[in-house]
TIZA-283268 format. One record per atom (N, C-alpha, C): residue in three letters; y negated, x, z negated. Coordinates in pm, whole numbers, plus 32768, in hexadecimal, padded with zeros to 4 digits. Example, Ala and Ser with C-alpha at 12.3 -4.5 7.8 and 13.67 -1.06 7.14 Angstrom:
// TIZA-283268
ALA823985277CF4 ALA81C284CE7CF4 ALA814A85287CF4 SER80E185057D3C SER806A85577D36 SER7FFD850A7CED 
//
This chain:
// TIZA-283268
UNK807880558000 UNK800080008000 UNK7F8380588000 UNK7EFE803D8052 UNK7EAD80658051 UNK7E2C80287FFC UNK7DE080597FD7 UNK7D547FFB7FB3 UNK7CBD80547FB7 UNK7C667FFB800D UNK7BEF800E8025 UNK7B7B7FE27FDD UNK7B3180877FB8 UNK7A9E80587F4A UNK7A57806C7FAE UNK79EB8008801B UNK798E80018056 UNK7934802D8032 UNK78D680AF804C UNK785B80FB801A UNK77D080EF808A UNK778280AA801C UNK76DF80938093 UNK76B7811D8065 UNK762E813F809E UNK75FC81AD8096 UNK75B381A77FD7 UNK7592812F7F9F UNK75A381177F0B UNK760281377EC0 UNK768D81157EDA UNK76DB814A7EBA UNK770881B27E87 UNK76EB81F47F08 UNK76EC82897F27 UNK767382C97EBC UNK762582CE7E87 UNK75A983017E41 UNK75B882BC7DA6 UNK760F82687D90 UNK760682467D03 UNK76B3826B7CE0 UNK76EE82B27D33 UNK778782FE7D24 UNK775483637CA0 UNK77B883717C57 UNK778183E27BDA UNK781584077B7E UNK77F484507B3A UNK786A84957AFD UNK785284787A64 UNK78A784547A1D UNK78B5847D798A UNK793284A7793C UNK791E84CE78E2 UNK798C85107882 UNK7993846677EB UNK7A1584367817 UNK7A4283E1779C UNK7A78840F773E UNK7A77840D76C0 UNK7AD283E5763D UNK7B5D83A37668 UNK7B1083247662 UNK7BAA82BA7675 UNK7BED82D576EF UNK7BB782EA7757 UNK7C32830C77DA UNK7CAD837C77BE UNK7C5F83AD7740 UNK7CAE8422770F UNK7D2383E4769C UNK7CE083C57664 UNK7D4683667614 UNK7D8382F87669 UNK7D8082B876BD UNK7DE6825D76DA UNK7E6082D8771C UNK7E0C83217783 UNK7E73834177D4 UNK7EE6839B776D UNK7EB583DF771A UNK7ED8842676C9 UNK7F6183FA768B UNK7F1B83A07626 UNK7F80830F75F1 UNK80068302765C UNK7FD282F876B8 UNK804382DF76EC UNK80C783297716 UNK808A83BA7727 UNK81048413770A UNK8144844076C6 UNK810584427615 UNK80F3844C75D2 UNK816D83FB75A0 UNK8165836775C5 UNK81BE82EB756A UNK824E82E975BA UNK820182F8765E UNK829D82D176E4 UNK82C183437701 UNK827C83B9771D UNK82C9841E7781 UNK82A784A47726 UNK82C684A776C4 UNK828E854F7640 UNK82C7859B76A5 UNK834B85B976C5 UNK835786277717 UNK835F864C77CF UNK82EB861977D0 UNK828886287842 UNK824B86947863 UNK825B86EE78BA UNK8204876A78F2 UNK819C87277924 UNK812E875D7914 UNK811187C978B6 UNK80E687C6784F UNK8100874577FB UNK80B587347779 UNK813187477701 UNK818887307738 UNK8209878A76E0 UNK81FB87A1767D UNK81A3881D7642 UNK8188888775D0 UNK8129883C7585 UNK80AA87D475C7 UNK808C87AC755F UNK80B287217549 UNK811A86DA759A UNK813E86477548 UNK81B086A474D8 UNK81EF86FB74C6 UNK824E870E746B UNK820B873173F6 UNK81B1875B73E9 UNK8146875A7386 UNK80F686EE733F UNK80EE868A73DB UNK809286217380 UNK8100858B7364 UNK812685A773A8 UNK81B7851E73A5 UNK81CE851F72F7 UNK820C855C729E UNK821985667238 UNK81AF853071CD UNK813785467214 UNK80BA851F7190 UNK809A848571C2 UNK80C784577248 UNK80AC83DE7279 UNK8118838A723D UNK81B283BD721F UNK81F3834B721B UNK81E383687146 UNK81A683DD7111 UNK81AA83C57091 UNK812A835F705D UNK80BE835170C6 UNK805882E47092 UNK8053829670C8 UNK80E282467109 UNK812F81D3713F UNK80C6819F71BA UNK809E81F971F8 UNK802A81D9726E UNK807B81D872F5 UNK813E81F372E0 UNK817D81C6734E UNK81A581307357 UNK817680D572E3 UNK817B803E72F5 UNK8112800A72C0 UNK80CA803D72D5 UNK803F7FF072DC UNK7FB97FB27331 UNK7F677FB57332 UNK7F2B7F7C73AC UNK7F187FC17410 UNK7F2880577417 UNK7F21808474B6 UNK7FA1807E74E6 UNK7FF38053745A UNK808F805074D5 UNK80887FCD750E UNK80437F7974CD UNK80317EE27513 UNK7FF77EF975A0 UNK7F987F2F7588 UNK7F5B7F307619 UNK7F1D7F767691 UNK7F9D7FED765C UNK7FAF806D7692 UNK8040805B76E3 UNK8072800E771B UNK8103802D7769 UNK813480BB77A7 UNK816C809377AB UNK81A5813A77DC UNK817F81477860 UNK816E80D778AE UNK813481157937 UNK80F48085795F UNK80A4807E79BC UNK807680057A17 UNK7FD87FF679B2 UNK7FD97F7C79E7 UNK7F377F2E798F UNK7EF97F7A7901 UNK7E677FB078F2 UNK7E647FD6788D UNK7DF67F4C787D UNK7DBE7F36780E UNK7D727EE277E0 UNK7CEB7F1677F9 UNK7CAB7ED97843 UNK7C167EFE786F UNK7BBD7F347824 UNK7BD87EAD77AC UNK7B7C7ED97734 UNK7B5E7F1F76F6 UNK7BDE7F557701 UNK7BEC804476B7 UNK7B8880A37701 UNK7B928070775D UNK7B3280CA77DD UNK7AA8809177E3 UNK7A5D80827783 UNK79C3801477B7 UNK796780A8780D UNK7901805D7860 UNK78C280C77894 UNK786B81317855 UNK788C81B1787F UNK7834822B7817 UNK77BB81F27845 UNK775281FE780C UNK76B881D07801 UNK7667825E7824 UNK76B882EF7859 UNK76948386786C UNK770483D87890 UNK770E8439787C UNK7739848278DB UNK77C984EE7863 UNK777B84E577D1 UNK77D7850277AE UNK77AA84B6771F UNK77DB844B772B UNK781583DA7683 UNK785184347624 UNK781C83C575B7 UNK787083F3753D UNK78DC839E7523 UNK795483BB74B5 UNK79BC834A74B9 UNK797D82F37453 UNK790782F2741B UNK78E8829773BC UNK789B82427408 UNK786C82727480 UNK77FA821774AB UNK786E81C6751F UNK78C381C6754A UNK794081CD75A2 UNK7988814E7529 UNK7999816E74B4 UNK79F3813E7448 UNK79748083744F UNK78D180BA7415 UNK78AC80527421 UNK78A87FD97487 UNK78A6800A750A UNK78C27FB77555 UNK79407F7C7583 UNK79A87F99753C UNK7A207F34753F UNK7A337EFF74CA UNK79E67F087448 UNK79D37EA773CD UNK79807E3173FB UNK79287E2E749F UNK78E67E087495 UNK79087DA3752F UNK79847DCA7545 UNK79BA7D7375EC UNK799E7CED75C8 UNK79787CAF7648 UNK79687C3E7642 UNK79E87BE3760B UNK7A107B9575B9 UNK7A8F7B6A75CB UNK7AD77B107640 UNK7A8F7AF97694 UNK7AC27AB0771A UNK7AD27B13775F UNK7AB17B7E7773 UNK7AF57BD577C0 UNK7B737C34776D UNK7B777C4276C6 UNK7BD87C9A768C UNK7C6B7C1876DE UNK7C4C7B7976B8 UNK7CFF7B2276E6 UNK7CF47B36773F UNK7C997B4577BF UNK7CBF7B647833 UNK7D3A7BE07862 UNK7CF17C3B782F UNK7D697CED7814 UNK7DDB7CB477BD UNK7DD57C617773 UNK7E4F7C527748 UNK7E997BD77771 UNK7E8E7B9077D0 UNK7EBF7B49782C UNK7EEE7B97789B UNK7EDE7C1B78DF UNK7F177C3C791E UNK7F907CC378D7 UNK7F5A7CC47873 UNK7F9A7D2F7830 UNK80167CE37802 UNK80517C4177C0 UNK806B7C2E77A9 UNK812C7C127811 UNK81887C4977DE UNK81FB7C36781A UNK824C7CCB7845 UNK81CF7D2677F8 UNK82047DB97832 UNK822F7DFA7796 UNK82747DDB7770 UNK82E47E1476FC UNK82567E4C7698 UNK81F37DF4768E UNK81957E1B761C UNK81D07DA3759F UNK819D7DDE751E UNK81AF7D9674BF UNK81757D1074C3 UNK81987CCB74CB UNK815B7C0874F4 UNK810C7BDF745C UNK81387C0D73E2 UNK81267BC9737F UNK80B47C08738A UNK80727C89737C UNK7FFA7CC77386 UNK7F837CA673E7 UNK7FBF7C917448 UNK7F7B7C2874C4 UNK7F317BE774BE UNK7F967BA37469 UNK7F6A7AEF746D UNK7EFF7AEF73DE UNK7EF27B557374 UNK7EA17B51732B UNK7E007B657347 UNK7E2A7BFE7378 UNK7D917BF873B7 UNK7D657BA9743E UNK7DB87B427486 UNK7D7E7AD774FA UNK7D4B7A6C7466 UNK7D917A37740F UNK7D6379CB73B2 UNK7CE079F27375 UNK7CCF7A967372 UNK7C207ABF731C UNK7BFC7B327362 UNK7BED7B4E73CC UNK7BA47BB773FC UNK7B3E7BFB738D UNK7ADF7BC8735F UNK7A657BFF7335 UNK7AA07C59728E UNK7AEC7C157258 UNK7B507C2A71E1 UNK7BBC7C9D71CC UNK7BCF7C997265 UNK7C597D057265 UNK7C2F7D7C72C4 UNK7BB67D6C731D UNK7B837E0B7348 UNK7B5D7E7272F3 UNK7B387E4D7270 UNK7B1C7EC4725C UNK7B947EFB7222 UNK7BEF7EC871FA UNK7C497EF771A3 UNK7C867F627216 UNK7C927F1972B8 UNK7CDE7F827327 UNK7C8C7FE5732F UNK7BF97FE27319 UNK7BA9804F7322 UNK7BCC80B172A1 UNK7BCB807B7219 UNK7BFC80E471D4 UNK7C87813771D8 UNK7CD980E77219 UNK7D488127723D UNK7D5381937293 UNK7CE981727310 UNK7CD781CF738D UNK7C8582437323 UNK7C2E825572B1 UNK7C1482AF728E UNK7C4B83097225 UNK7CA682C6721B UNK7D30830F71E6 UNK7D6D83817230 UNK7DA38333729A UNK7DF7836372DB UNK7D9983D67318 UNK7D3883D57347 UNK7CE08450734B UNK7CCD84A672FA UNK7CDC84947299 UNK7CE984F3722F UNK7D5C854F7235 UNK7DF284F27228 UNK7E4585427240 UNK7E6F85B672D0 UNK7E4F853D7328 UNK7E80856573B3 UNK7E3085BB73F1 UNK7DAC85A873F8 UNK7D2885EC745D UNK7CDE8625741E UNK7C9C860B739B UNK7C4E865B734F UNK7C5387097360 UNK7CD08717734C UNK7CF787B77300 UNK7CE787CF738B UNK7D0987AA7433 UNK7D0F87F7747F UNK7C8F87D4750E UNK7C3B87A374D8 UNK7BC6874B7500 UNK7B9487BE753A UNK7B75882D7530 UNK7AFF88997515 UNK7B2188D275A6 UNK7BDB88F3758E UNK7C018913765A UNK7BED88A976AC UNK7C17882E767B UNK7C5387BF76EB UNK7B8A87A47733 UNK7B5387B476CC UNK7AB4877B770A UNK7A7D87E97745 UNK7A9C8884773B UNK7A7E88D0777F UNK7A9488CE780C UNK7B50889B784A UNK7B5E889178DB UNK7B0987FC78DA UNK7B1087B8789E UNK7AC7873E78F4 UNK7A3C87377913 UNK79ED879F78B8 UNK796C87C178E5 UNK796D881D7975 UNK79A88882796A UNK79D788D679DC UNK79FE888C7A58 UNK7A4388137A49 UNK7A7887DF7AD9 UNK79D6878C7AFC UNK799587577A9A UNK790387207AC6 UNK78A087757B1B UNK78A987D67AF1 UNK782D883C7AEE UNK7887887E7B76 UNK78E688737BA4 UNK791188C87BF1 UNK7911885F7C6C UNK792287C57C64 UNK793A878B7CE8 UNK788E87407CEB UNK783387687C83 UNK77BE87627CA5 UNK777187CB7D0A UNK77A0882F7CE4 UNK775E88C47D3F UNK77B888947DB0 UNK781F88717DDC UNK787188517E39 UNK783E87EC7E93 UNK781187797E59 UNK779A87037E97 UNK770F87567ED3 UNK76EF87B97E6C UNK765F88067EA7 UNK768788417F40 UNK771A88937F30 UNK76F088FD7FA9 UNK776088AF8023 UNK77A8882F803B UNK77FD87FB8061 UNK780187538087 UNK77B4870C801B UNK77AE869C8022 UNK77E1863C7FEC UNK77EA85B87FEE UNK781B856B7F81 UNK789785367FC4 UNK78BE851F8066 UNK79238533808B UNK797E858C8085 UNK797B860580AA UNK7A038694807F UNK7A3686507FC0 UNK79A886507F6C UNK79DB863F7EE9 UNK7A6E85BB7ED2 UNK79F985617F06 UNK7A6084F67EFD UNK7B0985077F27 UNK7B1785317FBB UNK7B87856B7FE9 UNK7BFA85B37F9F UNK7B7486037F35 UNK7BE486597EFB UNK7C1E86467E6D UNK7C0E85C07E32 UNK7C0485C97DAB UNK7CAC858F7D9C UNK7D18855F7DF1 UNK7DA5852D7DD6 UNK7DD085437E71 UNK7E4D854E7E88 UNK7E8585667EF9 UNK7E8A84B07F2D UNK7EA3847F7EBB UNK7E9383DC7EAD UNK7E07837F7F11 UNK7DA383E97F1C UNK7D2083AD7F30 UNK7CCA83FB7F7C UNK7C9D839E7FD8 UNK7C6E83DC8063 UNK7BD7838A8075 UNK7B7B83D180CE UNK7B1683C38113 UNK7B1F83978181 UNK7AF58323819B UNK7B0583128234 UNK7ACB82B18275 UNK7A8482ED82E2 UNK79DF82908301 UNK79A18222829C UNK7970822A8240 UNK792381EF81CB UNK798081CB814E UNK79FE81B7816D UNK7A5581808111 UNK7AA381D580D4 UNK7AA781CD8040 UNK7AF2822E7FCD UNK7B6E81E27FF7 UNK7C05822F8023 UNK7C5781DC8031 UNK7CD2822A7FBB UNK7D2281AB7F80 UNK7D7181ED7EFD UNK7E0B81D37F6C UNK7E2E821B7FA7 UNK7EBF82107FB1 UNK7F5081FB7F42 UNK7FA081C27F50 UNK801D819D7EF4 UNK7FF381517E85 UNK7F8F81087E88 UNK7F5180D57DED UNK7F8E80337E04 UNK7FE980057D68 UNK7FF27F977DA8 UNK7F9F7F6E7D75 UNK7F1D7F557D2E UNK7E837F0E7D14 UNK7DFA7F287D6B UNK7DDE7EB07D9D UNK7D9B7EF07E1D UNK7D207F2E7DB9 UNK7CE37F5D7DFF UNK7C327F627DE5 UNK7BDD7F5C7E44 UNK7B7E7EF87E2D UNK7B497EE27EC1 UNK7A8D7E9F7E6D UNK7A457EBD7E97 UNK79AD7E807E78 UNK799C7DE87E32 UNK7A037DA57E89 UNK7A097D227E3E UNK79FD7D2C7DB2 UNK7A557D6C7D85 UNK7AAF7D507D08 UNK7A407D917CA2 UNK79EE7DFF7CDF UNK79AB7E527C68 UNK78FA7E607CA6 UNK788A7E897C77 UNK78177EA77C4C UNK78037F197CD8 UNK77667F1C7CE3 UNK77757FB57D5A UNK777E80357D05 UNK777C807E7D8E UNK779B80DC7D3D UNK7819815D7D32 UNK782281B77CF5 UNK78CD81CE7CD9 UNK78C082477C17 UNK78EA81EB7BDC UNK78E582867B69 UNK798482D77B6B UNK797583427B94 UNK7A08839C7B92 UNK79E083E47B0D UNK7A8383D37B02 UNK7A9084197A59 UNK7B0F84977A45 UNK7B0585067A52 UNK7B7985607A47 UNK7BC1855D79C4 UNK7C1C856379C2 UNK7C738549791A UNK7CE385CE7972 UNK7D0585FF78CC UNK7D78866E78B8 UNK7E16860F78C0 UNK7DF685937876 UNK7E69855278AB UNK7E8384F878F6 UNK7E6884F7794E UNK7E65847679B9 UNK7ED1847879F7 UNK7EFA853D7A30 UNK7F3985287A8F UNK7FCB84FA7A6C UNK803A84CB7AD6 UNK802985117B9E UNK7FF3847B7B97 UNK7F9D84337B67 UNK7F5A83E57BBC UNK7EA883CF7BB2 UNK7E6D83637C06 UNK7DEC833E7BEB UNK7DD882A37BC3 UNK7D9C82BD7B4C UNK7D82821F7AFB UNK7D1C81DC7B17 UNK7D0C815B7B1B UNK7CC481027B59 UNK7CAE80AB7AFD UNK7C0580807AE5 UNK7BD07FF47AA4 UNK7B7E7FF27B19 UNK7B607F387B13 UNK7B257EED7B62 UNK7AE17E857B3D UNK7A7E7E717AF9 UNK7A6B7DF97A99 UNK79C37DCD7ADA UNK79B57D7E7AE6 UNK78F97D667B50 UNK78C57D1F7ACB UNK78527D3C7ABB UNK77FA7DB07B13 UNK78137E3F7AE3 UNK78657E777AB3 UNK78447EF67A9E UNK785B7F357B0A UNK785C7FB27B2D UNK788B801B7B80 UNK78FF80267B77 UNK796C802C7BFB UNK7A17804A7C02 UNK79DC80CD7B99 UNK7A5C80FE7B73 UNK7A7B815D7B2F UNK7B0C81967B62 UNK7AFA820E7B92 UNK7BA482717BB3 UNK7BA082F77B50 UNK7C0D82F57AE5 UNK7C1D834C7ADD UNK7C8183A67B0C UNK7C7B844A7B30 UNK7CB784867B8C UNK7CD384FB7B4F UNK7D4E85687B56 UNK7D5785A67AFB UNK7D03861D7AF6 UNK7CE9867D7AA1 UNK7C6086C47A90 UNK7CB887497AD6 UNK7C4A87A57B05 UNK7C6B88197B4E UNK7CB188917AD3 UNK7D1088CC7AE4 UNK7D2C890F7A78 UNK7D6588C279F8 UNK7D6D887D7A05 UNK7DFA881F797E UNK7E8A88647995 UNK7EAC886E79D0 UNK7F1A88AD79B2 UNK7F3689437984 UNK7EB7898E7957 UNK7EA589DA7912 UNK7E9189CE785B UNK7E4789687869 UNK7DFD894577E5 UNK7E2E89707769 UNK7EBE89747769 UNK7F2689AE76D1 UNK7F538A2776E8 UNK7F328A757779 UNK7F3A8AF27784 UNK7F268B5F775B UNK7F2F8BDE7741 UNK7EDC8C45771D UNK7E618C62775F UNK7E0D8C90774E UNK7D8C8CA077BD UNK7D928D197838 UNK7DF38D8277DE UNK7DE88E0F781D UNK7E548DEC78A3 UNK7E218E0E78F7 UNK7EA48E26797C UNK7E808EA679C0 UNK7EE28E9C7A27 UNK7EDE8F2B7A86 UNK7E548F3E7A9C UNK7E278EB27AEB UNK7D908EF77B3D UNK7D308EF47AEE UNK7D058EDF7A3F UNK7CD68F0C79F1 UNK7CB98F8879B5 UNK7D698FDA79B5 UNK7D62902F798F UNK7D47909C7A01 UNK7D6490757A65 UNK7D3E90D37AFA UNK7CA390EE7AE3 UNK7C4B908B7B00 UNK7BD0905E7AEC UNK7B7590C17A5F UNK7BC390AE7A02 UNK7BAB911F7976 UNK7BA091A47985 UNK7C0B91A079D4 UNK7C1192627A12 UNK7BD892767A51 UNK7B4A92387A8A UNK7B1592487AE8 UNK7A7A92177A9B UNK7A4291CA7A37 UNK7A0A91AE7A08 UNK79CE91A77981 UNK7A4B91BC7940 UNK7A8B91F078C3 UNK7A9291657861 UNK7AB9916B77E9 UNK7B1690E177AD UNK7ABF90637793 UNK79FC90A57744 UNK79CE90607746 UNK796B8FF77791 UNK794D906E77F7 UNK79159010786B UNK79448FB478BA UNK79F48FFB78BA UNK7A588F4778C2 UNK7A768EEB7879 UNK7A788F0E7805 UNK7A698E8B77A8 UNK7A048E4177C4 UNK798A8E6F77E5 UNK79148E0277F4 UNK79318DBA7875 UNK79568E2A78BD UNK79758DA2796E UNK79C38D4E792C UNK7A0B8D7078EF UNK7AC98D1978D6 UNK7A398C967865 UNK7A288CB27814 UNK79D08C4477BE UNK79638BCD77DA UNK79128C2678B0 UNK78D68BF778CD UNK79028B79793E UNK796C8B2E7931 UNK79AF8ABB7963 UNK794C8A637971 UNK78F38A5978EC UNK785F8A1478DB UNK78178A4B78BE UNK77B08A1A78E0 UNK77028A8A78C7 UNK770F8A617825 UNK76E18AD37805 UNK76EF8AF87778 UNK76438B66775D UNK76348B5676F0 UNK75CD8BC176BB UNK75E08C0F7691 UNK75938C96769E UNK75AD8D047630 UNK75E18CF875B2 UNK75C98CBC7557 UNK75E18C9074E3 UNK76728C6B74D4 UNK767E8BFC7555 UNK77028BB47532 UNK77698BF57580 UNK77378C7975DB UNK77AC8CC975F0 UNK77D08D3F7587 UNK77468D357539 UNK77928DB574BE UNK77CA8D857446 UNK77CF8D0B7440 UNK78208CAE73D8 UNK78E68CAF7420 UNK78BF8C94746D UNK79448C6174B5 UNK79998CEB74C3 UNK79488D7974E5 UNK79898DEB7534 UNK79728E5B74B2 UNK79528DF1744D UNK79358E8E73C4 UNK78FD8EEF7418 UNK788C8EDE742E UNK784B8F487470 UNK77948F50740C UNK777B8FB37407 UNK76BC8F7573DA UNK768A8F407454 UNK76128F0E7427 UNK75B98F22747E UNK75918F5274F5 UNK75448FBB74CC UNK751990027506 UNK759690627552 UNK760290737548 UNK7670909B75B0 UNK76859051763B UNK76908FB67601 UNK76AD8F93766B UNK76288F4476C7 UNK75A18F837686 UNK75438F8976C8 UNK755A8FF27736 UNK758B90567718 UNK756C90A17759 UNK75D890E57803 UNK765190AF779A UNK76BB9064781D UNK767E90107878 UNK76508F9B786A UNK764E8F2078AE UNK75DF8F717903 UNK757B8FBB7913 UNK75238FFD794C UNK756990597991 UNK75C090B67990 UNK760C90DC79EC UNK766C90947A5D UNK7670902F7A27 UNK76F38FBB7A55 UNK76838F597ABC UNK762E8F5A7A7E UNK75E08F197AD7 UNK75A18F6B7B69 UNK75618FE87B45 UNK755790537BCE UNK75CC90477C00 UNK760D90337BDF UNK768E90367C4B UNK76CC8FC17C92 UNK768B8F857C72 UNK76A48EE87CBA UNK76EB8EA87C7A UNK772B8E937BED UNK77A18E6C7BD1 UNK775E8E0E7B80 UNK770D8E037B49 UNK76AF8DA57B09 UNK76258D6C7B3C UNK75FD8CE77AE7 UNK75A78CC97B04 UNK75568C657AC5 UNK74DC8CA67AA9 UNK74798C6179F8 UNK74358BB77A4D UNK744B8B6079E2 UNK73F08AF979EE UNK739C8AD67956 UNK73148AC7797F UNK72CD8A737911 UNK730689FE78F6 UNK731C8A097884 UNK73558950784C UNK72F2892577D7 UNK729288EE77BB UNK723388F2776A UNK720C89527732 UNK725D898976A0 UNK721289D0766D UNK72858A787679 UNK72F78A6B76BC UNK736B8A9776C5 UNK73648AF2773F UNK73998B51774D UNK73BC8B8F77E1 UNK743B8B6377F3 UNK74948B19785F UNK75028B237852 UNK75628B9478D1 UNK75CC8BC178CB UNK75F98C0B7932 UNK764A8BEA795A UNK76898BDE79D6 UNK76F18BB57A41 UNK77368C057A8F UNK77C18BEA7A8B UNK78188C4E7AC8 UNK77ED8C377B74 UNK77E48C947B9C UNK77B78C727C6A UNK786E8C747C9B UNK781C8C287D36 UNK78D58C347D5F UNK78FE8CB47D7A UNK78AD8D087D73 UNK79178D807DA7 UNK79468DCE7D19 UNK79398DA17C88 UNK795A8DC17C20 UNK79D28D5B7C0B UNK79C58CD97C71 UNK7A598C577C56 UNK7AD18C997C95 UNK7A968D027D1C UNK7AF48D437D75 UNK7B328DCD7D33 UNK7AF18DF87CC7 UNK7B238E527C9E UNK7BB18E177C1F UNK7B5C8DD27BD1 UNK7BE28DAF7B6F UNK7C628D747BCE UNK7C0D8D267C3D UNK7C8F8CA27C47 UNK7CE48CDA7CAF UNK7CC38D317D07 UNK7D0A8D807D9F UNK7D4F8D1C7DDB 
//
């Protein structure tokens, strides 16, 4: 099955990227509860599986309305209001779903091996029983995402910042093209191949917000709810690294040639970062890796932006061509 998102030239100009909380937690949840030993998240569901089923959060409301695969509930996903949300501000707006649209999600959710008795509680009180799923979802963040938040938001900033410079020197077609083998460009229309849920303009708001998540993949997730903006999330560039070690061959090639600490800062600079917050991160002072990033920069491998009151620095592509070969 195919399905077509029709793009006007509006469309096209209010397209934008953000980094979710909850896309992270649903998709998460879900490997987490159905598939723990799943490549490549393997190493850390065997870790977190244990603290999930000891604070009984494998029968509780995200197992209600988290299935193991198909329909997720819209309402988990409300639209980021920026580019990178918080999960509290993410958390408030599903304490705060309309309740004619929470029975709606659970009218279609309903018949797919979710808990019915849980269901049917929060369809009888929406306004009564969201927050309690919201305190749950901030549970389970605690256990599950908290402790490893610090990498997983690093690639998802990195896949932003990287298919943004990608829109600058390429366009918003190549980007689109390239974000799932699933999903193609083609004369105005975002087209989702193998999806059995269409997505098509009808159904959703103009527009498009794409969202990279560490766990999405091997697929791309879809809300559709009007008026908001469709929403796809698609899996983020570099997730299948994320529980990795950092050091590899063409790191350490790169070192011998640059030496350890001026690669640590490329390797750190995934996202523009500041002086400050690269000598926090790289135990470095100051003034060292002042004085790196100034070499790194004559050399093309960097590159300073004013951010208010901040300098920030950016890895260039021919510093992406050196780590990534």
């Amino acid at each position: 099955m195919e399905a077509g998102l029709s793009f006007s030239a509006a469309d096209l100009a209010q397209t934008r990227f953000a980094v979710s909380p909850m896309w992270e937690v649903v998709t998460s949840y879900r490997i987490v509860a159905h598939r723990p030993d799943s490549a490549p998240h393997g190493r850390w569901a065997a870790q977190v599986r244990p603290r999930i089923v000891r604070a009984g959060l494998d029968r509780g409301w995200l197992a209600a309305l988290v299935p193991g695969s198909g329909y997720l509930a819209d309402f988990l996903n409300p639209t980021p209001a920026g580019p990178f949300p918080t999960l509290d501000a993410e958390l408030d707006a599903i304490r705060r779903a309309p309740a004619e649209d929470v029975i709606d999600d659970l009218d279609t959710l309903t018949g797919k091996g979710v808990d019915p008795a849980r269901l049917r509680s929060l369809r009888e009180d929406p306004p009564a029983v969201l927050p309690k799923v919201a305190d749950e979802i901030e549970t389970y963040w605690e256990l599950a995402l908290a402790p490893y938040w610090a990498r997983i938001q690093k690639v998802l900033e990195a896949d932003v910042f990287h298919r943004a410079r990608q829109v600058a020197e390429h366009g918003s077609a190549r980007v689109l093209s390239e974000l799932h083998e699933t999903v193609r460009w083609d004369d105005g229309t975002l087209r989702l191949v193998r999806r059995h849920c269409a997505l098509t303009r009808d159904q959703a708001g103009s527009g498009l917000l794409l969202i990279p998540s560490v766990f999405a993949w091997p697929q791309v997730l879809t809300r559709s709810v009007h008026p908001d903006p469709p929403q796809l999330a698609y899996p983020a560039r570099g997730f299948g690294g994320v529980w990795e070690p950092r050091t590899t061959a063409a790191t350490d090639a790169v070192a011998a040639v640059l030496g350890r600490s001026r690669t640590l800062l490329l390797t750190e600079l995934d996202t523009p970062a500041s002086t400050t917050q690269l000598a926090t991160h790289c135990g470095m002072s100051a003034a060292g890796v002042s004085q790196h990033l100034i070499a790194l920069r004559n050399a093309g491998l960097v590159t300073a932006h004013r951010s208010g009151r901040s300098v920030l620095y950016a890895r260039t592509a021919v510093a992406d061509q050196l780590l990534h070969p």
